[in-house]
N, C-alpha and C positions, 0 to 999 in steps of 0.2 A: 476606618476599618472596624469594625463589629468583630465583638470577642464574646466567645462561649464558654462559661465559666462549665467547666464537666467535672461532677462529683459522683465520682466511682468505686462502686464497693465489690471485691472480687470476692468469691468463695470458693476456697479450695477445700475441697472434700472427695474422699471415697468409703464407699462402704467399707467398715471392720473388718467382714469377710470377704471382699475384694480380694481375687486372686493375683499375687505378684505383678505376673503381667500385665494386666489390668494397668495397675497402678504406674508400674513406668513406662506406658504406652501413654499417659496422660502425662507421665512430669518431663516425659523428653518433647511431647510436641507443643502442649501450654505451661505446664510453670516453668520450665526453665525458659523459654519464647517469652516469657511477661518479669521475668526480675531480667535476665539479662536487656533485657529493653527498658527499662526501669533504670538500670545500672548506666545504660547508656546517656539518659537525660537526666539529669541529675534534679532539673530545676521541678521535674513531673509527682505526683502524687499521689496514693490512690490508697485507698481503706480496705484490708486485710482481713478477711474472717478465716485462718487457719485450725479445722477441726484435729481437737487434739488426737482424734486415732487415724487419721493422716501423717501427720506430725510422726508418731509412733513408726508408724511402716516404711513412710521415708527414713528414717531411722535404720531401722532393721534393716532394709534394702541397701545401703548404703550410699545413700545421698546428701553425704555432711555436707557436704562444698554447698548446696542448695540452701539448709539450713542455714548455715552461717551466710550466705550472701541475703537472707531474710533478717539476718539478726544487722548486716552490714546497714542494709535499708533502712530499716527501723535508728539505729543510731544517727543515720544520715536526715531524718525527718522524711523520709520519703513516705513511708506507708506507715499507718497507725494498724493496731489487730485489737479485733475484737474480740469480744466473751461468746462462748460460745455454749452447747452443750456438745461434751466428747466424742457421744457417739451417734449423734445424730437422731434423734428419736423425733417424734410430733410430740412436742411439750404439752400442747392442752389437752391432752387426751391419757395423762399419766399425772398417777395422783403426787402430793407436792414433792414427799421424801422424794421421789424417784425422779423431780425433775431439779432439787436442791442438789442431790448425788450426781446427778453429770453436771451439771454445771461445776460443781468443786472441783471433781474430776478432769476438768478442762481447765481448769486456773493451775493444778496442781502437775499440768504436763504442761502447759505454754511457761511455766516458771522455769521449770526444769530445762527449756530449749533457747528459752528468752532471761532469764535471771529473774530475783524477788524483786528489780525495782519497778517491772514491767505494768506500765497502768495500761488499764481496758476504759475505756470511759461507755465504749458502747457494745450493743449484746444482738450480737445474731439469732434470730432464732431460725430453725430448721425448719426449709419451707416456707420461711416468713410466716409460719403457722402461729397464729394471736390469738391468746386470750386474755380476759380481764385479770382472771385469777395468775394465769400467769406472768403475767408483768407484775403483778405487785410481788411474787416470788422473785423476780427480776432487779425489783427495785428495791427490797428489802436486803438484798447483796451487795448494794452498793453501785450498779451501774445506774449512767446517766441518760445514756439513751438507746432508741429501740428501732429499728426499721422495720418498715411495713410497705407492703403493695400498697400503688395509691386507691383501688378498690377496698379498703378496709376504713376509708374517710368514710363516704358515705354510701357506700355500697353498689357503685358504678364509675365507669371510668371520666376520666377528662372533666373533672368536677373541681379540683383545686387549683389553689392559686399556691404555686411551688414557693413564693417568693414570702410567705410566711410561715412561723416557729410555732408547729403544730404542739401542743403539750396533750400528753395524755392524762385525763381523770381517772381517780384519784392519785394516781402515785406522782404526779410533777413530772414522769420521765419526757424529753423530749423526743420531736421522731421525725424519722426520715425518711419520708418515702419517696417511693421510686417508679419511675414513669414507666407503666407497665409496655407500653407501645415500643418505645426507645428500646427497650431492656431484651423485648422478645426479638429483635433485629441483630446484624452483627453490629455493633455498636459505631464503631470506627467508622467502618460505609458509611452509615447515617451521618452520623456526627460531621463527616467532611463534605458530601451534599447537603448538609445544611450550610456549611460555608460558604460553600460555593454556590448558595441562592443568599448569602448576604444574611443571614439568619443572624442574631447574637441574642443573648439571654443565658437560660440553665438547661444544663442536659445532665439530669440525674438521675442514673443508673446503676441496677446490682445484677451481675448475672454469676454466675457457674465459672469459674475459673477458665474449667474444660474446652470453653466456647472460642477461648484463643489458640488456635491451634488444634484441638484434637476433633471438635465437631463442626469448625468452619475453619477451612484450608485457604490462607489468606496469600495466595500467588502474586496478589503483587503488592504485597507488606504496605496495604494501608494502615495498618495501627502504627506501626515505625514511622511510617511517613507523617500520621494525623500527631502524632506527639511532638513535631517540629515543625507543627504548623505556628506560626507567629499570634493566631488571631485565636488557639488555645491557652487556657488558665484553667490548671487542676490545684482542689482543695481536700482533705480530707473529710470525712463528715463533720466530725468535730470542728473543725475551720469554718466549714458551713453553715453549720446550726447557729456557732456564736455570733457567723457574721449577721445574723436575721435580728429584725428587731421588733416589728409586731407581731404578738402571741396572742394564741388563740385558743380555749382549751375546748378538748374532742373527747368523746366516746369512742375509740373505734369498734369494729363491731370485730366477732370471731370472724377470722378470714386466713387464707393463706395465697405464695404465689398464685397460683392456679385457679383458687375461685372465681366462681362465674357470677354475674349478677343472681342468675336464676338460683345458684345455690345456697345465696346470702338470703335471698327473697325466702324459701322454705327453711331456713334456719340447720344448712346441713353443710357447714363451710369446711369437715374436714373430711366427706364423705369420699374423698380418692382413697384417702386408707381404712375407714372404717364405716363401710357402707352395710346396712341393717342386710340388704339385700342380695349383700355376696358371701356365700357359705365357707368360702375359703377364708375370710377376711376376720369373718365371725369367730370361728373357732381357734383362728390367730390369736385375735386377743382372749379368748378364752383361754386361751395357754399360756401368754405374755400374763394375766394378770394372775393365774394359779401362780409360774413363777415368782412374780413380784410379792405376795404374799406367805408364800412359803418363807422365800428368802429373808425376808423381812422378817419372821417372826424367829429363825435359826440363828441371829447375826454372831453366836459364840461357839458355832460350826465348826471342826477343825478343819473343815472344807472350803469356806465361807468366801474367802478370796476367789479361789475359781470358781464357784459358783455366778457370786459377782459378775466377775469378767465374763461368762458366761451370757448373763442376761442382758447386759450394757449392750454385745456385740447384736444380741435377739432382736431388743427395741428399737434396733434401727430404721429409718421409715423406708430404705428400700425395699425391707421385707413384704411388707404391706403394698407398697405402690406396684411391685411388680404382681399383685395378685387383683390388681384392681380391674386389671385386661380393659381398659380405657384405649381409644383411639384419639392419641393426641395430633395424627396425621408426622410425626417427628419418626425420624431414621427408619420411616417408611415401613413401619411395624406399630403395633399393639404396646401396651404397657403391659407386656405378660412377660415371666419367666420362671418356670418351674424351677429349673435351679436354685434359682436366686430364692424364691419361695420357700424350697427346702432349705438351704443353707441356713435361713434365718428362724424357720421352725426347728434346725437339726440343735442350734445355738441354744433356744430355747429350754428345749426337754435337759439336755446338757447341764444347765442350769438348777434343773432342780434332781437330775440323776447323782450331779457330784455332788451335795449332803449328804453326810456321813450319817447322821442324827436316825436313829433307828426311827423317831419319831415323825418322820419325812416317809414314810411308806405309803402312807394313806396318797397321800399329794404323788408319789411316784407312779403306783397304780391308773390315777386317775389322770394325770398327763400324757401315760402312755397312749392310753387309749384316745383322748383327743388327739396327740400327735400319730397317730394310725389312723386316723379318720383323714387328718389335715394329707399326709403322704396319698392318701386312696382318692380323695378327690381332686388334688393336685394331677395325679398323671392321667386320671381318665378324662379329664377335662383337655388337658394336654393331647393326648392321642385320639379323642374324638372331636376335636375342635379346632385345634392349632396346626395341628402337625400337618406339613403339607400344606398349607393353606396361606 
């Protein structure tokens, strides 16, 4: 009998600004569908990137039993969690402070849910979005490894050999990538029609939490059934990586989920959120980085706190993706949503409105008016372009 060893890294996240519903329309059909199934196999495994302003809102919402059946797993060895950044932003594209401050941020809420003795050994990044510069901010914290799309080896797919311990230059971090083919499927399907053509080796995957339950309606519960399959063996990454033994050291190149060859090839691997050529996108960060700079230079603001929170919730990357109006051919729509666009522009201005600091006018004035621009080309885009269509 041929056995598939399956190392699986789930991420649970929702935007900041995610409206209530939203959020438990997700944890009643996937997360709680994936720990109570998890609870059920006890012998099963699976690596945990829990975003700290999820964590948060499950919180506030009132889903302790969830939390604690997360803290139950985790004591049980079942899942390991990773480091994260809290609120989700595209790390390469925000300079260090700003990507040092969520990262903290995210240790300083997974402590508070998980206790001080909680080790991360590995670090999600948002989007799998890579860079050089950022991993060694990565690695100068202490984590040990990184995951990445396997398009970030050498800049096209189905090019590696899984069964060796990729290290990253210079920082030593090791890394795990993940078979983009496998990953963009429902997982489980795959996985047990591999079995069932006699298949055995590695099937290593990360997807979206979401995908159990809220975005693929699994009617005749093959993930319950593939976790009881006999000719299944899950590890967590960390199990993984140690269990490898020829290393290899790699460059990888800036990349994210989503990159395309073509994209790697013109040197523009984070262009879904910050594309030269989309005006909505443009004046986003225009205003993300007036923020960050203001903020940054007020830090003894009697406002400073909210402010903070403010901008954390702003640079979140769904702000951006949703302005990118990409046709991913996915829930049979565009990557547009004005809402979500303003939401994450309203965050913004917010940001640099609540400083107190008489000396912050300048910066207020002149945010206004980009976020008046960003609101005026948002809905006419929207109503001459979308709507209806």
């Amino acid at each position: 009998m041929s056995k598939i060893t399956w190392v699986n890294l789930l991420h649970f996240y929702q935007p900041p600004s995610a409206e209530n519903e939203t959020v438990i329309e997700a944890t009643e059909k996937s997360y709680k569908k994936i720990v109570n199934t998890l609870k059920a196999n006890p012998n099963i495994k699976f690596t945990l990137n829990l975003a700290g302003c999820l964590l948060e809102k499950l919180d506030k919402l009132g889903f302790n039993d969830l939390i604690a059946d997360f803290k139950i797993l985790r004591d049980r060895g079942q899942i390991e969690v990773t480091g994260t950044a809290a609120f989700h932003p595209i790390l390469p594209l925000l300079p260090e402070a700003e990507i040092r401050e969520n990262i903290k941020a995210n240790e300083i809420i997974l402590k508070k849910y998980f206790g001080d003795n909680l080790e991360t050994q590995g670090f999600f990044l948002p989007e799998l979005a890579y860079s050089s510069e950022t991993a060694k901010v990565i690695a100068s914290l202490g984590y040990k490894w990184i995951i990445l799309d396997e398009i970030s080896a050498f800049g096209n797919l189905n090019k590696l050999n899984f069964n060796k311990l990729y290290i990253e230059k210079p920082t030593g971090l090791k890394i795990f990538f993940r078979s983009r083919e496998l990953s963009k499927s429902y997982v489980p399907e795959t996985i047990i029609n591999l079995i069932n053509r006699g298949f055995g080796g590695l099937a290593l995957t990360a997807t979206d939490a979401e995908l159990y339950g809220l975005r693929h309606i699994d009617f005749t519960a093959t993930f319950e059934k593939l976790l009881k399959r006999p000719e299944i063996r899950t590890l967590t990454v960390s199990e993984f990586l140690s269990s490898l033994k020829e290393k290899i050291e790699i460059e990888p190149l800036a990349s994210s989920w989503e990159s395309t060859a073509a994209e790697l090839k013109r040197g523009t691997p984070f262009i879904l959120w910050h594309n030269d050529k989309n005006k909505i996108q443009k004046l986003l960060w225009q205003l993300a980085n007036l923020a960050i700079t203001t903020i940054s230079q007020n830090k003894t603001d009697e406002n400073y706190y909210w402010s903070r929170n403010h901008l954390n919730r702003g640079l979140a990357s769904c702000t951006f993706w949703w302005a990118s109006a990409r046709d991913f051919k996915l829930f049979s729509s565009i990557s547009w949503n004005p809402d979500e666009i303003e939401r994450g522009a309203n965050e913004l201005i917010k940001s640099i409105r609540s400083l107190a600091e008489p000396g912050t006018k300048e910066a207020k004035i002149a945010g206004e008016k980009i976020y008046l621009k960003i609101k005026q080309l948002v809905w006419h885009k929207h109503w001459n372009h979308y709507w209806k269509k």
